[in-house]
C-alpha positions as CSV (number, residue, x, y, z in Angstrom):
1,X,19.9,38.2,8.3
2,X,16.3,38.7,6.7
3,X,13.5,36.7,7.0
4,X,13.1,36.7,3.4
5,X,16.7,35.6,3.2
6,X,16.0,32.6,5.7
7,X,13.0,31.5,3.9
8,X,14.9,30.9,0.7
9,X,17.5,29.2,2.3
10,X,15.2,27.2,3.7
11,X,12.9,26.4,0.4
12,X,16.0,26.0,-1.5
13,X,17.3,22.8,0.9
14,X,13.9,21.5,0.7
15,X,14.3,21.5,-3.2
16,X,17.6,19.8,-2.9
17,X,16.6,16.9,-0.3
18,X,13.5,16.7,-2.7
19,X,15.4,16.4,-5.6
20,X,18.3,13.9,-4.1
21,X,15.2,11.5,-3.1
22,X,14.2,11.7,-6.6
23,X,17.1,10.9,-8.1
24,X,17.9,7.7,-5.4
25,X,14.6,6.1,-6.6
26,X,16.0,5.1,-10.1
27,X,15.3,1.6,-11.5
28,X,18.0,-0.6,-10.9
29,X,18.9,-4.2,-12.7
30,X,17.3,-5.6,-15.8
31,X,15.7,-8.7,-17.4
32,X,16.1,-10.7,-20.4
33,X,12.1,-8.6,-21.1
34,X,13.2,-5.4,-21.5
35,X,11.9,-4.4,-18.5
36,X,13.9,-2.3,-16.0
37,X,13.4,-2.0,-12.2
38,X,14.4,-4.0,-9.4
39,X,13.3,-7.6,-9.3
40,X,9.7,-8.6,-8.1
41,X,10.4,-10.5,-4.4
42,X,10.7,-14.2,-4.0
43,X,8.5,-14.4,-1.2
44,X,6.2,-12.2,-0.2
45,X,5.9,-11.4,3.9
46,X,4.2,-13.9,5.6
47,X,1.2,-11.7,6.3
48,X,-0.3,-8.7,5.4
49,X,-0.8,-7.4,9.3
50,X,1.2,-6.1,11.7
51,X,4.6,-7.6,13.1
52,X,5.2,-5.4,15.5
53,X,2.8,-5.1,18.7
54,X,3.3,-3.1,22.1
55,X,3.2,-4.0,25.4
56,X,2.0,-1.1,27.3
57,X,0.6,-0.4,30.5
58,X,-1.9,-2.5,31.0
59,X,-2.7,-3.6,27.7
60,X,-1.2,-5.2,24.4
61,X,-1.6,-2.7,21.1
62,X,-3.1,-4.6,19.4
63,X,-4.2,-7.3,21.0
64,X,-5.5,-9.4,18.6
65,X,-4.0,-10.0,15.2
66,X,-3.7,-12.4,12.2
67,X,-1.0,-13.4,10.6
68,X,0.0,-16.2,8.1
69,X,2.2,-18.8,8.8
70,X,5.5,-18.7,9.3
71,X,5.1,-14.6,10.5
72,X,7.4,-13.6,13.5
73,X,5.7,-11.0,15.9
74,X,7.7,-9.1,18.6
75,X,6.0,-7.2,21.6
76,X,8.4,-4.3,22.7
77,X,7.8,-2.7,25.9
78,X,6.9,0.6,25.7
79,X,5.0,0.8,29.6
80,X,7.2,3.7,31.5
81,X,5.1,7.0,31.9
82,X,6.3,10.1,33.8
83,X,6.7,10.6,37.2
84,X,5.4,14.2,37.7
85,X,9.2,14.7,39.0
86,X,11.3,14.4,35.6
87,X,11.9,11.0,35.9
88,X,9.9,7.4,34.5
89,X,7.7,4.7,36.5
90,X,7.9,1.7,34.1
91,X,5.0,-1.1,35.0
92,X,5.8,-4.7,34.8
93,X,4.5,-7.1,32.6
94,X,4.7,-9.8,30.0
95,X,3.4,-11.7,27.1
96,X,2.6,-15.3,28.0
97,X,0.8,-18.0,25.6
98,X,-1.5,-20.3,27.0
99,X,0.0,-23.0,24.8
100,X,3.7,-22.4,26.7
101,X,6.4,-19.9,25.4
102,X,6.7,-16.8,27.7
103,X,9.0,-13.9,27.5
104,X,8.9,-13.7,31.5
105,X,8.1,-10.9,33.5
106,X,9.7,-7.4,32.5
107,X,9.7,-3.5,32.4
108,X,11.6,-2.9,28.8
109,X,13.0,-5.0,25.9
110,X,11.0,-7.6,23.5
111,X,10.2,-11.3,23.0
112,X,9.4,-12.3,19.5
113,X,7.5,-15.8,18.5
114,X,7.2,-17.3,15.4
115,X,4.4,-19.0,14.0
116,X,4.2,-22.2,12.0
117,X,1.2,-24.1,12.8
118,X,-2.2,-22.2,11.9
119,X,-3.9,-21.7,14.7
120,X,-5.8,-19.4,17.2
121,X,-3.2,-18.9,20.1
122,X,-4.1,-16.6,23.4
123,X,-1.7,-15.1,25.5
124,X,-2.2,-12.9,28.9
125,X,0.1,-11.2,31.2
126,X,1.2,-13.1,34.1
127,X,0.6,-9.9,36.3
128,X,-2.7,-9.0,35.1
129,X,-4.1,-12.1,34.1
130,X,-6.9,-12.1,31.9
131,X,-7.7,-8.4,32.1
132,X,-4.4,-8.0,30.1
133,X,-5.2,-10.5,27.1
134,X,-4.6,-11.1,23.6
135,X,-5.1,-13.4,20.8
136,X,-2.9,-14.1,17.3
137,X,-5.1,-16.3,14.5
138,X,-2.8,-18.0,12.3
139,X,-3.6,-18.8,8.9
């Protein structure tokens, strides 16, 4: 088999999976207007930052966001690294508010929180303590 040959096989699926994205992005439903498209959102997200932080080793990415209220974050653990010998060292921590909830101390998984009051809120890890901190602002 050619090169050439390759190459052309390979532009012509690129074409295809172009052209079936295309054509899945039609407009969908219609209004009493005219106008066609799907319809706007009831509500829109809660805020306009991120919903999704990491806990990592020895820090929270990010640690300090705003949200509005009624947002739900979740921390996932992402805080194994490499071993040098093909296998993973995961490092244990956890997301802990100073006003209570706590998703206890662990090496994988998530804990999500929703927020309903406005607020400032500050959470730490219970194994590092301060040098491990974060902060949500609710508004």
């Amino acid at each position: 088999m050619s090169i050439a040959l390759v190459d052309r096989r390979s532009v012509n699926l690129l074409v295809l999976a172009f052209s079936a994205v295309l054509l899945g992005c039609g407009g969908g439903g219609s209004s009493s207007d005219g106008v066609t498209g799907p319809p706007p959102p009831n509500n829109p997200p809660p805020n306009a930052s991120t919903l999704a932080l990491m806990v990592e080793n020895n820090h929270y990415s990010p640690a300090n966001d705003s949200v509005g209220v009624g947002a739900t974050l979740t921390w996932t653990w992402n805080s194994c690294t490499g071993d040098g010998y093909g296998g993973s060292v995961c490092t244990a921590h956890s997301v802990k508010f100073d006003d209570g909830p706590e998703s206890g101390v662990q090496e994988s998984g998530s804990f999500s929180r929703t927020f309903a009051i406005a607020g400032t809120y500050t959470y730490h890890c219970a194994v590092h303590g301060t040098a491990m901190a974060g902060k949500i602002t609710v508004k």
